[in-house]
N, C-alpha and C positions, 0 to 999 in steps of 0.2 A: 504494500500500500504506500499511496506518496500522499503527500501535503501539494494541493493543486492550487492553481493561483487564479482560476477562470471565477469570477464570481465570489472572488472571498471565501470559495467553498471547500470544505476539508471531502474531500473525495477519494472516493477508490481508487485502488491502482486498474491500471489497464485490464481489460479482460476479456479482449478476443482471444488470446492464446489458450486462456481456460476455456474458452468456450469450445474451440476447435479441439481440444481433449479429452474436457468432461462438462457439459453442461446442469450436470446436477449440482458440481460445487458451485458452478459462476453464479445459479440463484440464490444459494443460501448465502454467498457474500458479496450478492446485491444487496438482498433482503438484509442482511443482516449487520455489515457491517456500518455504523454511522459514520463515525469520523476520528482519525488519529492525530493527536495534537504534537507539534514540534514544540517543546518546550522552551530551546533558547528563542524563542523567537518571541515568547513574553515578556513583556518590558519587567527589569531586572529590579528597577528601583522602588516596586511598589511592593510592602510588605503587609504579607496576608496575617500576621501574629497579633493575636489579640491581644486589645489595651488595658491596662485596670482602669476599674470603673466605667465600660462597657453598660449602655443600656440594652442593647440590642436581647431581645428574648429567645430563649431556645427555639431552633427550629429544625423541621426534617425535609428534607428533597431525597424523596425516592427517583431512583432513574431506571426506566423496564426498559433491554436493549432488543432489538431485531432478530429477526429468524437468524438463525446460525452463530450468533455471536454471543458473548460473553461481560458478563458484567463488568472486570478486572479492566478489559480491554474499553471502555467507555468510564472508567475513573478519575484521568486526566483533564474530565468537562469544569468537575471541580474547580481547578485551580483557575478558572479564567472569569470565578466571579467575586473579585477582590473587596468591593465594600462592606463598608464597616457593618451593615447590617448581617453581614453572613459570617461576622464570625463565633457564634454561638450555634453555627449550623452543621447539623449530624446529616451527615450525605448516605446513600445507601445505595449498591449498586449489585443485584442481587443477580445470579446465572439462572435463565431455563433449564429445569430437566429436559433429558434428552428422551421425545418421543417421535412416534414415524410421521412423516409430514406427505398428507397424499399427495401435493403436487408436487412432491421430488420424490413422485413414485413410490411413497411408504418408507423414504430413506431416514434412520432415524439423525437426527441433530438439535440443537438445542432449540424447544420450541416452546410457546407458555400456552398454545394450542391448536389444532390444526389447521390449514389454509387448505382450502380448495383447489384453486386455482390463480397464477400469473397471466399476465396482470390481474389486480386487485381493481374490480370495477366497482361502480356506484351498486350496481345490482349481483354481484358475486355471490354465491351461495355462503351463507352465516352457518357455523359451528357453534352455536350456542350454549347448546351442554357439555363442550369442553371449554367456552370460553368462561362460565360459570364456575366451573370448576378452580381457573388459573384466578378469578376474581377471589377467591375463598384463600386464598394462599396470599395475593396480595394486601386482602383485606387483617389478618393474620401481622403482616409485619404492618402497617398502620396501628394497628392496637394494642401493638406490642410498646409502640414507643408511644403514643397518647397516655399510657399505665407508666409509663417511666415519666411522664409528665408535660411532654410537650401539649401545648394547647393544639387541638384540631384547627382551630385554624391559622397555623404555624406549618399544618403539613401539606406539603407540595408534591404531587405525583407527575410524571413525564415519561414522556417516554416516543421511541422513535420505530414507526413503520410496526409491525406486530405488535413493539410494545407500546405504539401511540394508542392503537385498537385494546387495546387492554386498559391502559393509563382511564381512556373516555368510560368502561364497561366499569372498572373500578369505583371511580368516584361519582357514578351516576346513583349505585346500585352500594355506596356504603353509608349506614344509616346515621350519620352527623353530617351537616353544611364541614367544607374543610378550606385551606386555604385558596387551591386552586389547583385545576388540572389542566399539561400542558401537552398538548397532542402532536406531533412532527412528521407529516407523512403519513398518517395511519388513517383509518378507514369505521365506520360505526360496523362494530362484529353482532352487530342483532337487528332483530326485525321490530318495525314500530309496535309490536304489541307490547313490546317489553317494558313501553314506557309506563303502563300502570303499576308496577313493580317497583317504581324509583321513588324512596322514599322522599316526601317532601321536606327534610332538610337538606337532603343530596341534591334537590332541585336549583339552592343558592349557592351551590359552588361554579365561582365560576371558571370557564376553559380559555385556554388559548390554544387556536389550530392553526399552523404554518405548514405551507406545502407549496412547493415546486412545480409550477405551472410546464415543467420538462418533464414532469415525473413519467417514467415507463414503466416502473415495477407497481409501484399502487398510482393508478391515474388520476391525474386532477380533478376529475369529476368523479370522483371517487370521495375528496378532500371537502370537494363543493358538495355533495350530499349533507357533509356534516352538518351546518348553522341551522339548514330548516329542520331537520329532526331533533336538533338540541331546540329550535325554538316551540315547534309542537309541543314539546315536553315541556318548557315554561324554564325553559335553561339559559343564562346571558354567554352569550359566545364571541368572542369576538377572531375574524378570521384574518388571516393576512396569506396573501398571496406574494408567491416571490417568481416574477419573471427569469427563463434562462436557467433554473435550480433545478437539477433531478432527483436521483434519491438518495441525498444525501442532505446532511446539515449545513450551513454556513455560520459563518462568525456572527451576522448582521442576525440572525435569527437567536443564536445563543445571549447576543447585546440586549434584542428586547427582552428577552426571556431573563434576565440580570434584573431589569426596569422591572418588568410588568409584576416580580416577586417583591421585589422593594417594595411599589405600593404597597401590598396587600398584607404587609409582614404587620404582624401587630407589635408592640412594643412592650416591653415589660413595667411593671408598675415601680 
């Protein structure tokens, strides 16, 4: 993988030659891979080490990572959000078990539940009682650290392409309003019925969805589904499109995503 410069965007490395070899890995590190960070390439002078006498209130940013990839390997997002509000923040970046994934033929890899089918369309068939399942598990490490004391709405879910589609299922569907849920690439993994299930404090959480108007692996209108079914449901969403982005992350999208948690961070008394 390389750090690519087209669009500010952290991107894949090249992968016609996997494809011409094995097109089952080049999907799962489509899918899967987000983005790899060059670290000297962070400005050196800005220190992330908390102050004394910090107001900033504990907080958590869960990050769910893509078909085939690895939590460990999307840990470096961290370091790129230096304000002083984040430094009382417990980051978590948790791995898929590895189950078969039908559209790589039953292949198994690391997955939080099954895909159907590439591309990922507005109307692609929902696995919803396995994505149910992966919400029970996320929901799990949410409660784990609310009991350790972070205030719910301190906790922040994210997550990119699979785990954007989880990140939206998660905080639709867990029964406290929470900071906010921030979607990247991903797609709604269920069918409108499912909105009478959401409980009405999960209704005021709000999302941020960013997606790659280039995207080939989950397509834009895929992205574009999202807002009206979050608003059916009585959900505030606010969407941003990014011209020229494919499936991958950019810096300009991780910057807002820095901002849009800043607001919403509550403060300590």
């Amino acid at each position: 993988m390389y750090c690519g410069t087209k669009g500010s965007a952290w991107r894949t490395r090249d992968m016609h030659s996997i494809l011409l070899t094995n097109p089952i890995v080049l999907l799962a590190v489509i899918l899967g891979s987000t983005i790899i960070f060059i670290l000297f390439l962070q400005p050196r002078h800005l220190s992330s080490s908390p102050k004394s006498g910090s107001m900033a209130a504990r907080s958590f940013v869960l990050w769910l990572h893509g078909l085939g990839d690895s939590g460990p390997a999307n840990e470096p997002i961290k370091t790129l959000f230096r304000s002083s509000e984040f430094r009382n923040t417990k980051w978590s970046f948790p791995s898929a078990p590895e189950n078969p994934v039908t559209c790589n033929y039953g292949m198994r890899m690391p997955s939080w539940f099954d895909i159907q089918e590439i591309p990922v369309t507005a109307d692609s068939p929902k696995a919803e009682s396995d994505v149910l399942k992966a919400v029970q598990n996320v929901h799990a490490m949410i409660d784990k650290e609310v009991a350790a004391g972070t205030d719910p709405n301190n906790v922040f879910v994210c997550g990119f392409s699979q785990g954007g589609a989880l990140t939206l299922a998660s905080v639709l569907l867990y029964p406290k309003k929470l900071g906010g849920g921030a979607v990247f690439s991903g797609w709604v993994p269920f069918n409108s019925s499912m909105i009478e299930k959401f409980p009405e404090d999960a209704k005021k959480t709000p999302i941020l969805w960013s997606h790659g108007m280039a995207d080939r692996t989950v397509l834009f209108e895929a992205g574009q589904a999202g807002p009206p079914f979050l608003q059916q449901a009585g959900v505030t969403c606010e969407f941003k499109a990014y011209p020229g982005l494919g499936h991958s992350i950019s810096n300009e999208e991780l910057q807002f995503l820095e901002s849009w948690i800043k607001t919403r961070l509550q403060s300590s008394s």
